[in-house]
C-alpha positions, 0 to 999 in steps of 0.5 A, a space after each residue: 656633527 653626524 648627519 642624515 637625509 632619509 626620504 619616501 619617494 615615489 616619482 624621483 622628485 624627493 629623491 633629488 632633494 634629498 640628494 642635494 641636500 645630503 650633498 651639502 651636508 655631507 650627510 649619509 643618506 637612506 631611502 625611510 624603509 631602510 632606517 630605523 628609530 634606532 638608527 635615527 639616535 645616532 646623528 645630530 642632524 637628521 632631515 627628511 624628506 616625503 612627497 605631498 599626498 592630498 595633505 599628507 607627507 609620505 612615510 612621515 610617521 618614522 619622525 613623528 612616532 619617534 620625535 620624544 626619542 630623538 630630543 635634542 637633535 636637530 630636525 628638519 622635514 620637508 615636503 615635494 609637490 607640484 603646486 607653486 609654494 603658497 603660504 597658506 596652503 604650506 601652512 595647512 600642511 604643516 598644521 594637518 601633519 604636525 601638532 603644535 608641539 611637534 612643531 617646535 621640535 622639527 623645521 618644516 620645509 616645503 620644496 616645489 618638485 614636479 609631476 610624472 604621470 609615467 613614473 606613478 605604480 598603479 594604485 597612485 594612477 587610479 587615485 590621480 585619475 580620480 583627482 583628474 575627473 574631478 577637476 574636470 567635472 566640476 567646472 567648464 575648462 574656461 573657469 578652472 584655476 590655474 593651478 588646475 589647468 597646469 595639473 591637467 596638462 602634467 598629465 600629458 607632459 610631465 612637469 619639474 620645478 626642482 631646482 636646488 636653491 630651492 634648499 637653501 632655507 632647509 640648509 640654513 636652518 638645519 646648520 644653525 
């Protein structure tokens, strides 16, 4: 069985996943600019890879738009933030990103990854800025939620909770 990882990203997080992951599949491995649908037909196995942006995964439209020529593969998508891993909130995700069809057809993973303020190009610095003034405009310090605090204080000193067995679900699912 042929195997691929393909991943978007932007601050080294996702890139990591997808390094681990193509390492224990054996899978060749592509940044998604580099990969064609085409190219896509030609494995079995295909797992890919995009960083959180509000509830959207980077670069994920390569596997939808393509989902009907790529039946009968096995397909797995995850997805890198730095919030902890919530059900509900991994739910939205999947929900906001994948209709109830596509659903069947892809696994969908979420993989906690981290925060670099310092690795962001310039347009995602403005867009996280923006997110930073809003968290602190709308509350006191003292009644911000955890998760808040946390995002707040990445920006000072970056944060990263990539581990590798955090692939061991996706691995399990894309080998059954």
């Amino acid at each position: 069985m042929k195997s691929i990882v393909v991943y978007r990203s932007k601050s080294g997080f996702t890139k990591q996943y997808a390094q681990w992951i193509a390492e224990e599949l054996k899978a060749d491995i592509f940044e998604a600019q580099k990969v064609s649908a085409e190219m896509l037909k030609t494995y079995d196995k295909i797992v890919y890879g995009g960083g959180l942006y509000a509830v959207g995964i980077n670069g994920l439209k390569l596997i939808t738009r393509n989902l009907d020529r790529l039946e009968g593969k096995k397909i797995a998508v995850f997805a890198t933030g730095a919030t902890p891993p919530r059900k509900e909130d991994i739910e939205k995700v999947r929900d906001m990103n994948f209709t109830p069809l596509q659903q069947k057809q892809t696994g969908f993973f979420y993989l906690r990854g981290g925060f670099d303020y310092s690795k962001l190009k310039l347009i995602d610095k403005i867009l996280m800025n923006m997110l930073k003034l809003k968290i602190k405009g709308k509350k006191k310090t003292t009644q911000l939620e955890p998760d808040e605090i946390g995002m707040l204080a990445a920006y000072d000193k970056p944060v990263d909770f990539s581990r590798k067995k955090n692939i061991e679900e996706l691995i399990a699912y894309i080998n059954s």
